[in-house]
C-alpha positions, -999 to +999 in steps of 0.1 A: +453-270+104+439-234+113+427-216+139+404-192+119+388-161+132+349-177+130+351-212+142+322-231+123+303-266+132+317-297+118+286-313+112+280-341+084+316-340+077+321-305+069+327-271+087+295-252+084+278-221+100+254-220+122+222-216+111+210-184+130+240-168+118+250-155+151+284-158+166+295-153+205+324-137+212+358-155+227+381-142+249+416-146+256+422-149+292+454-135+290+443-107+281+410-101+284+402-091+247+382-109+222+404-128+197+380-150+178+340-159+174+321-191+181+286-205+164+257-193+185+243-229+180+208-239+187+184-267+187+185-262+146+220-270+144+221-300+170+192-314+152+212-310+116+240-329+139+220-358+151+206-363+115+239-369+100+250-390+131+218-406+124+226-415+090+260-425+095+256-453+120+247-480+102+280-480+081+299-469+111+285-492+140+296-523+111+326-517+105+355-539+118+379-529+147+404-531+123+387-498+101+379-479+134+415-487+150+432-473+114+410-443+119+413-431+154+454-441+150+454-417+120+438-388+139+458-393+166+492-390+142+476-360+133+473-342+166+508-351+169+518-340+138+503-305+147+513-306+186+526-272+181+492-253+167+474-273+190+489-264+223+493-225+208+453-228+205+447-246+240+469-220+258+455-188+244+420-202+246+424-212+282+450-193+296+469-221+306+506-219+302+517-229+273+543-255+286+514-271+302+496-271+268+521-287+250+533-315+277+504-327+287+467-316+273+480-321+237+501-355+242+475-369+262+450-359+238+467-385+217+472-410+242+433-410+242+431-419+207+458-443+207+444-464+239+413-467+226+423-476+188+439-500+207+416-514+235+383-519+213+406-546+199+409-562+233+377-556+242+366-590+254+327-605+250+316-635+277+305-666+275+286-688+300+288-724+301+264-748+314+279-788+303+254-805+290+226-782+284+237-747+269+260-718+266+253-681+269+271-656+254+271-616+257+272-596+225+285-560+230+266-536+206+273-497+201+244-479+215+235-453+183+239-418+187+257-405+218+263-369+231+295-361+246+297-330+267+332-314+284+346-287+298+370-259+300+395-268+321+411-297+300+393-287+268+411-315+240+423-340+268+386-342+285+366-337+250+394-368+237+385-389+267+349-389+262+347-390+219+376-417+213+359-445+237+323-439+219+336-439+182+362-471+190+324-491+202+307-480+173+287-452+178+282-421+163+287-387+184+274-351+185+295-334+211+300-300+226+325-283+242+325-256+260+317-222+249+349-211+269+375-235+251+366-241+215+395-238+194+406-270+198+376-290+188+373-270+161+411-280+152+398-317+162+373-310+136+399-305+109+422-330+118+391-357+116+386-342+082+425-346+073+421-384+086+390-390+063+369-402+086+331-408+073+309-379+074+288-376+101+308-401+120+313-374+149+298-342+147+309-307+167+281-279+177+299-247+197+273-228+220+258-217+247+251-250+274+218-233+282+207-236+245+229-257+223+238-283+254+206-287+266+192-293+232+216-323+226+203-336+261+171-334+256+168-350+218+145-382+221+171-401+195+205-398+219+208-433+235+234-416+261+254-387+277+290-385+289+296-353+308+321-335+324+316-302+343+299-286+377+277-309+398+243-283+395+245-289+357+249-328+363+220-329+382+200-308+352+208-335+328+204-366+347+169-353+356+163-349+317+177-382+306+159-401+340+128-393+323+138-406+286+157-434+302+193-423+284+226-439+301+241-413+319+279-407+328+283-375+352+319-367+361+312-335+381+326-315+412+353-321+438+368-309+471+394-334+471+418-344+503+452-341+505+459-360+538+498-356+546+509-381+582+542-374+597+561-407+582+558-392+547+587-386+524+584-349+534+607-341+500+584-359+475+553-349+493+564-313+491+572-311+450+543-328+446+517-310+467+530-278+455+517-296+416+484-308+431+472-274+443+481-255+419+484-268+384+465-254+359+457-226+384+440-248+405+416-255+378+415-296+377+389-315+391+415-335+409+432-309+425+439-313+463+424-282+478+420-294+517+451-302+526+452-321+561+488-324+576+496-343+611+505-323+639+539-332+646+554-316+608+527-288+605+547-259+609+574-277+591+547-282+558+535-243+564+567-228+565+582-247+536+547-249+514+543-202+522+578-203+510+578-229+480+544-205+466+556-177+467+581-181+442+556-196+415+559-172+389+523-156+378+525-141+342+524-144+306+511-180+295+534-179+261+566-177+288+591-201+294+595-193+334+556-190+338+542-212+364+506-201+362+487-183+336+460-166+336+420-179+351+398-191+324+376-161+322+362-129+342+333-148+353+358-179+372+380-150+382+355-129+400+344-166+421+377-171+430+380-136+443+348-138+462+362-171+475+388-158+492+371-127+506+343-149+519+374-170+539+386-136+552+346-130+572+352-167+577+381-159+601+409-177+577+446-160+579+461-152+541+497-172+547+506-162+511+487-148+477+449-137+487+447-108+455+445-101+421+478-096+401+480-068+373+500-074+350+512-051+319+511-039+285+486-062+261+485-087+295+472-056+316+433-067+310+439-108+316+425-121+348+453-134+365+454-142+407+483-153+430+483-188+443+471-182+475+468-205+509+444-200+534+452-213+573+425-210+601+391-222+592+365-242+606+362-279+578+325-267+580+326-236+564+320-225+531+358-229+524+361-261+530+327-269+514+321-256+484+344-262+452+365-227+443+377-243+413+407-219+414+443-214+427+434-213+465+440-242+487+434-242+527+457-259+555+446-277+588+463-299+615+452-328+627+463-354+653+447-388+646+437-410+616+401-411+625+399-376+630+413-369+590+390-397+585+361-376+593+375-340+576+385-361+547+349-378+538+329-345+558+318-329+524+293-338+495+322-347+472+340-377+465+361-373+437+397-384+450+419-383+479+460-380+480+472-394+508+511-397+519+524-422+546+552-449+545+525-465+566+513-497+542+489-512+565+475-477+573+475-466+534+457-497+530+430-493+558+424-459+548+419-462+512+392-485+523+374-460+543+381-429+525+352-421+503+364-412+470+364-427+433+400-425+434+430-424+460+465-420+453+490-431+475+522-412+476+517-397+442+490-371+427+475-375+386+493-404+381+466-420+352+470-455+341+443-452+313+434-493+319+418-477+353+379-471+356+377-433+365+352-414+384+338-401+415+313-411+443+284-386+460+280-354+444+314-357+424+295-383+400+275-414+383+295-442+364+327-447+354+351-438+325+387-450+314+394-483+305+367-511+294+345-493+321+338-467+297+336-493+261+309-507+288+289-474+288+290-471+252+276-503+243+247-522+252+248-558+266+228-588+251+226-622+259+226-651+237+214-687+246+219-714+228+202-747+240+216-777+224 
């Protein structure tokens, strides 16, 4: 298991080239300089990969659960064998710290595999009984060739989530990852290879989304796309696939709630808020970055939340007493910055962080920000609108549950909501209301992968996790037998 200099395609079952023999350049966020290259992939290369997915399925969509669990078990054994390369690539590829890296994007990396070895064994067909006259039955049949598309936040763990579900139903899969984060696929790529699963099985194309992506979305023989990433992108390709009438799943933007009521275990709720709006410098889809707290413990939260942040340690992802690493690249660091000047015309008070952080020797070029927490704005502007999708989080009071009610659900997003009270019947009532694909109650990220998983206006379409997403991959048919 390698991390080579020139990451190549894993198409057909090996690790090729691609074919214009051009190679983009990848940074290290940590330090700003390029460390390795990735394949300038274009419609050539994703046709090469749907060809060999092509070819594959037949074998691949028979084969018994039995074959496909020994498989996906044996590449999951694999990632854990190698934990230790893996979470050295994830880190320096992301800029997350490696700690991070290696407790949870690797491990659950696994747990992806594992589950899904595991649940296409469980996965349970229908039947329909009507005495006397007939019985229906539904067969569940993998769809053909999917494309899997994720992103650079959660590079392995997301790419995982999307690939193990679609090859445990049967299909075959060209996926891309993001141009950002590709070391880890391409160690996926090697460990599939180690595993000896069938050539063409799953196929890997590095690029550009513009060119590589959009070429995988717009092939007339992909049955379906799974997607993670920003909303405007989502709406791109469910625009392409409406027209050729591919299944769709969008997992895409959020500007998630963190609604905090005076009865709440102010301890817990503290530790764990401090996790959900920063982790991963802010850069999770799930992160709480509105964070609502009622009146009475305000100050209380404020005081204790300015002084709990400013002790998070930003620095060098490899180190033991980092908190937060470095932003995923100049691009995402310049937003964020832009972010939090736009909150300063928008009348918001820096409580804490609010600049860049230099940091020295080889680290002096990485892009690297404080954790920063914004009090005083308006919940309709900008700020409180639009996803930052960084290490910046903003703090208002409120008074009443319908009022929260109203901040909570006042944007296009509906990805998930945190939501502390000792309050059960008022946990209950809101998590009706609140509109969101998921709501924790007391807890943040706690992922029972049984769960279906997804987001409700602008934050997505469908559903993954669970036998939601072995739903997706398949297609129903009914069977009627008349006797």
């Amino acid at each position: 298991m390698k991390a080579d200099k020139y990451i190549q395609n894993y198409i057909g079952g090996k690790l090729v080239p691609p074919l214009s023999g051009k190679y983009l350049e990848n940074i290290a966020p940590a330090t700003g300089k390029v460390y390795s290259f990735i394949p300038d992939s274009d419609d050539r290369d994703v046709e090469l990969a749907i060809q060999a997915a092509k070819s594959a399925f037949p074998t691949w969509s028979k084969a018994d659960t039995r074959t496909r669990f020994r498989l996906l078990m044996r590449i999951a054994d694999i990632l854990e064998q190698y934990l230790e390369i893996f979470a050295q690539a994830e880190s320096k590829d992301s800029g997350k710290t490696l700690k991070l890296a290696t407790e949870v994007d690797i491990p659950r990396a696994q747990s992806n595999f594992r589950f899904f070895a595991t649940s296409i064994i469980h996965f349970p067909s229908e039947s329909h009984y009507n005495p006397g006259e007939s019985i229906n039955y539904t067969l569940r049949q993998p769809l053909g060739v999917v494309g899997c598309i994720s992103p650079w936040n959660l590079p392995l763990y997301l790419l995982t989530w999307k690939i193990a579900p679609a090859l445990a139903a049967g299909n075959c899969v060209v996926a891309k990852p993001s141009e950002l984060t590709p070391m880890t696929a391409y160690l996926l790529a090697q460990a599939c290879i180690k595993a000896g699963l069938p050539d063409g099985v799953l196929n890997i194309v590095h690029g550009y989304g513009s060119k590589a992506g959009q070429a995988l979305v717009e092939h007339p023989s992909l049955k379906a796309i799974s997607f993670t990433g920003g909303t405007e992108t989502g709406r791109k390709i469910a625009l392409t696939a409406a027209y050729q009438f591919k299944k769709i799943s969008l997992e895409m933007g959020g500007k998630n709630p963190n609604i905090i009521f005076a009865d709440c275990d102010f301890a817990s709720m503290m530790a764990t808020t401090l996790r959900s709006s920063f982790s991963n410098n802010g850069q999770i889809c799930l992160c709480g970055s509105r964070i609502y707290v009622e009146r009475p413990i305000y100050e209380q939260f404020r005081d204790e939340f300015v002084k709990r942040t400013q002790f998070l340690k930003v620095g060098d992802p490899k180190s033991t007493i980092t908190d937060m690493g470095a932003i995923v690249s100049q691009q995402q660091y310049e937003k964020v910055l832009s972010y939090i000047k736009l909150a300063q015309e928008e009348g918001a008070t820096i409580l804490t962080g609010g600049q860049a952080v230099q940091l020295s020797g080889e680290l002096s070029g990485g892009y690297y920000i404080r954790p920063t927490i914004l009090e005083g704005l308006d919940i309709s502007c900008r700020t409180n609108q639009e996803e930052i999708f960084g290490p910046v989080v903003t703090i208002t009071p409120f008074d009443t549950e319908e009022e929260v009610l109203t901040y909570a659900n006042g944007t296009q997003y509906g990805l998930s909501t945190t939501l502390w009270t000792q309050n059960l019947s008022r946990a209950n009532r809101m998590a009706e209301q609140l509109e969101a694909g998921i709501v924790w109650i007391n807890c943040w990220m706690e992922r029972d992968l049984r769960t279906p998983f997804g987001g409700v206006k602008n934050s997505g379409l469908g559903r993954e996790g669970g036998f939601e997403v072995l739903r997706f991959f398949t297609e129903p048919k009914n069977v009627c037998i008349k006797y």
